[in-house]
N, C-alpha and C positions, 0 to 999 in steps of 0.2 A: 743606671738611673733608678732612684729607690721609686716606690708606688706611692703612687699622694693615700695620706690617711683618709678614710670617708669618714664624716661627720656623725656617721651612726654607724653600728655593729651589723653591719651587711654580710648576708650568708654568702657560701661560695656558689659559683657561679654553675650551674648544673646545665649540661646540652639538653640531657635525656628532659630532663621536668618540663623544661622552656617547649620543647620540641611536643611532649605530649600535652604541652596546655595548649599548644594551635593546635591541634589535631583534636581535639578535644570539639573542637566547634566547628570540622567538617564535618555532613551529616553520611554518616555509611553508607555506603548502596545495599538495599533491604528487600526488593524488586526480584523475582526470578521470571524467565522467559514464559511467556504465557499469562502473566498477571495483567487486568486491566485497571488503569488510571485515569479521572480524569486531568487532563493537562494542565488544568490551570494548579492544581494540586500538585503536578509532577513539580512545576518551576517555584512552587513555593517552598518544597524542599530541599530542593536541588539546584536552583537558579537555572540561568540560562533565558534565549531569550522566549517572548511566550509566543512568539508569532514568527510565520517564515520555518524552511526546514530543517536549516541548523542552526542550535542552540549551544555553542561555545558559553559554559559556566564559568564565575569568577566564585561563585560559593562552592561548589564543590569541583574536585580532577575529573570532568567529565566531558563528552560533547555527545549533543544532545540530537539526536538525528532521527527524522519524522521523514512517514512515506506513504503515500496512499494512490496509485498507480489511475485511477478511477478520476480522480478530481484532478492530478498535475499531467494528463494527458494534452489537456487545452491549450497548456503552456511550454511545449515539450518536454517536457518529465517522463522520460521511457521506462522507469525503475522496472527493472525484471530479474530474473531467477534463470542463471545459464551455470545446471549442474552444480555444483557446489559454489559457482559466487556470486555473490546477487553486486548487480552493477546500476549504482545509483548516481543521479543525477544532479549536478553541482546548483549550485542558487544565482539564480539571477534571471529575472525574467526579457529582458531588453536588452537584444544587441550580444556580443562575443561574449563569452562567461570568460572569469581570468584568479588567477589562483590568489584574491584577495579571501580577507573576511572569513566567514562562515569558512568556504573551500581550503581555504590555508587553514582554519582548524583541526579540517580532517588530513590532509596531508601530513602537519607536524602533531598529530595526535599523542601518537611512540613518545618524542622525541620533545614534548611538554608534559608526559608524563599525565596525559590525562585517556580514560579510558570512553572508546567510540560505544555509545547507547542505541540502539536502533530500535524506532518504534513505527507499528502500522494504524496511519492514521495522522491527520494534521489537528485537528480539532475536537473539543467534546471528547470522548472516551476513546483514551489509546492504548493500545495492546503491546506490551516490551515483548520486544522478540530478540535480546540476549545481548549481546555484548561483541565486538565486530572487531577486525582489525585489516588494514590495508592489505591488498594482497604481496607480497614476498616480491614476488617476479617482476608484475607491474601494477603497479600501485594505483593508476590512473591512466586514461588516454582520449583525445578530443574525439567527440561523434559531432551530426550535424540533425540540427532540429529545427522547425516554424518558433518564432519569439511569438510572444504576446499578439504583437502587432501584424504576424503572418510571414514576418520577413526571417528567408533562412541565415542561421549564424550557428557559432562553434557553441556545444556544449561541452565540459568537462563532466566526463564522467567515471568514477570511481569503483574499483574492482576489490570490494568487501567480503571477508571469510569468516565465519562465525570461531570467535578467539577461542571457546573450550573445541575445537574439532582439530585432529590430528594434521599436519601439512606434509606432502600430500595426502588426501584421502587413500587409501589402498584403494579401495573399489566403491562402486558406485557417488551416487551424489548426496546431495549434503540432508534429501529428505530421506535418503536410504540408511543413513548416517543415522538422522534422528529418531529411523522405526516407529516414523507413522502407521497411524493405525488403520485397520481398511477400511471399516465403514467412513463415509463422510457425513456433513452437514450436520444441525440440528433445527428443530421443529420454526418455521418461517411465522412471521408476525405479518399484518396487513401493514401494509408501507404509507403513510403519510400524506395523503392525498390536497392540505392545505399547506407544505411547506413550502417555505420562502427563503428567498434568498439571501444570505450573509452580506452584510456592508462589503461593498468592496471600491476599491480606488475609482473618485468618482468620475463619471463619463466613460471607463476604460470599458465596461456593459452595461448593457441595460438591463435592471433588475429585472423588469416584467419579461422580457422575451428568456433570463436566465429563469423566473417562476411559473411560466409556461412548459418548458423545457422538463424542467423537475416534477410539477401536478401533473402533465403526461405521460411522463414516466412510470410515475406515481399508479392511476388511474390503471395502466397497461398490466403492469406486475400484480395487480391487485385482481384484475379482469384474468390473469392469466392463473392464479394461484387459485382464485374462485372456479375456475374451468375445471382445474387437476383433484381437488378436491371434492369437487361434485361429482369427481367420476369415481370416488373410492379412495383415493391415494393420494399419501400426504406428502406435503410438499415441504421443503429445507432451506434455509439459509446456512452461509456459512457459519463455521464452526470457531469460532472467536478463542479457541483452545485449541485447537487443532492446524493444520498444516494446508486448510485450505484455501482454494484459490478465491477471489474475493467477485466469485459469481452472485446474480440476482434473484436465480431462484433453481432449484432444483428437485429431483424425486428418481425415487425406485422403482421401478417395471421389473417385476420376477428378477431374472439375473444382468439387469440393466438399469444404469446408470445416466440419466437425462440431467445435463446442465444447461442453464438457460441464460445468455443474457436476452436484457429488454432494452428498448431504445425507440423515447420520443420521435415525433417524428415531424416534419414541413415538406412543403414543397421544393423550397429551396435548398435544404439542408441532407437532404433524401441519401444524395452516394456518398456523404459525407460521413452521415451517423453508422450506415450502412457497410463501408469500408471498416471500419472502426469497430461494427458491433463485430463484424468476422475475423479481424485478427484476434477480438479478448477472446471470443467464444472458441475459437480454436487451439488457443494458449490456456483457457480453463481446459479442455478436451486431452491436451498434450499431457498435463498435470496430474490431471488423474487418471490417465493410462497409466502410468507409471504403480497407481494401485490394483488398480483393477482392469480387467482384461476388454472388458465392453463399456465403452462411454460413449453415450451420442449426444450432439449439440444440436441446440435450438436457438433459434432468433425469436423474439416475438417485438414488433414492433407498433405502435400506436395507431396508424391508419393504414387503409391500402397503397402497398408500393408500386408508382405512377409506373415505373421502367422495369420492367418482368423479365428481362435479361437476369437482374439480380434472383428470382428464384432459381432460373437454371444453374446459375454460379454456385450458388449453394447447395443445388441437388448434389454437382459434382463434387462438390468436397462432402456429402453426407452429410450434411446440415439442414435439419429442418425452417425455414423460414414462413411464420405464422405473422397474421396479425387477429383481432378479436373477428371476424366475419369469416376466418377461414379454420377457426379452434377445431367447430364441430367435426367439418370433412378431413382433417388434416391429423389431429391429435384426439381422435374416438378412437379409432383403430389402432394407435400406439397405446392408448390407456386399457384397451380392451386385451390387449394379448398377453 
């Protein structure tokens, strides 16, 4: 069959040209691990969606994956760091999780030829922490968590390896890997004492008992960083470059290391926030042993706690548990030595 004539002097037909005028208007990834973005910025150059934690792009090969350990706890969101693989929590708030959507993004990541983004932080200013990929062996496996709604169901959650890091590691883990550096923190800001609460799905809370929750908080870390500093010694937050764990406030004592979570507090609410504040503050403690030889943890929470079982729980794991009326007797003598 001969070729039909075209009506005009048509050049020949080139792969390479075609191929790089679409590539032409994917936008490169620009971002090195450690750089801070705000989000709504990340998805205007990179797509993806701008809310929720994964972000599967049609504008650029990527997926977009947000993490903030702090805030998707409420919802069972365990995201944590075990040795070299951080094992994060699939999307869906309500009921069984199932390998749709978002979750099948990161599953067939490889195998769409798009590269997994992983950032700390959901909202407002987020921090790229490099470039991820499924782990080899196993790539995912169901846990079981509280939904939304308090009722327990299946999470998927996914077993991630930082893609420029050798498989296996020879030795040690993935921050030994990266030769963090020993000092931690930097210099702590006073914390917000009128903020409020973000829109969220309505009825599913109540803003004011969630802007209670937060001004208390608020109020505490504020009262508790005012305490440290009036005794001499300055006080830290995390180090938004650095490899630390995402405590509320922290400081130096000669060759010691105090990290502190804080945590509002109710009558109702008491063993709840209180269970809660002791595994982060013992998981910040774990984290930074790994740098330094003496770390000790603090609680500081909003009012006095009704059930004093809880201090003794705490004495024995080495945890100081403070609230503002017990600073003086409690944490004079640690600031003093």
């Amino acid at each position: 069959m001969s070729r039909r004539a075209l009506p005009y002097d048509a050049p020949p037909w080139n792969d390479d040209e075609l191929l790089r005028g679409i590539r032409s208007n994917v936008p490169s990834w620009d971002l090195s691990a450690g750089d801070i973005i705000k989000r709504t910025e990340l998805h205007q150059r990179f797509g993806g969606r701008r809310q929720g934690g994964i972000g599967p792009s049609k504008q650029s090969p990527n997926v977009l994956v947000f993490t903030d350990p702090r805030s998707g706890a409420q919802f069972g969101y365990n995201d944590r760091w075990e040795g070299s693989v951080f094992h994060y929590t699939g999307e869906g708030q309500l009921g069984d999780q199932t390998m749709t959507s978002g979750n099948r993004a990161i599953l067939d990541h490889q195998t769409d030829n798009r590269a997994l983004r992983l950032f700390k932080g959901v909202g407002g200013l987020v921090r790229y922490e490099g470039e991820f990929e499924l782990d080899p062996v196993q790539a995912w496996y169901f846990g079981h968590e509280l939904d939304r709604a308090g009722a327990l169901r299946k999470v998927i959650i996914f077993r991630l390896r930082a893609a420029d890091l050798p498989y296996p590691l020879a030795s040690g883990s993935y921050e030994a890997a990266r030769e963090l550096p020993g000092p931690f923190g930097e210099p702590s800001v006073e914390a917000d004492e009128t903020a409020s609460a973000a829109a969220r799905e309505p009825f599913a809370v109540d803003p004011s008992v969630v802007d209670r929750g937060t001004q208390g908080h608020a109020r505490t870390q504020n009262a508790l960083r005012a305490f440290v500093e009036n005794k001499g010694t300055a006080t830290l937050r995390p180090d938004l470059h650095g490899g630390d764990p995402d405590f509320d406030l922290a400081w130096i004592k000669g060759t010691v290391w105090y990290v502190a979570e804080v945590k509002s507090l109710t009558r109702g609410n008491e063993s709840k926030q209180l269970r809660l504040a002791l595994g982060q503050v013992l998981d910040y403690q774990d984290r930074l042993s790994r740098r330094h030889t003496d770390v000790k943890a603090v609680i500081a929470v909003e009012i006095p706690v009704l059930d004093r079982r809880w201090v003794s729980l705490c004495e024995r794991h080495g945890v100081l548990l403070v609230w503002p009326e017990t600073f003086e007797a409690v944490l004079s003598p640690v600031l003093a030595s």
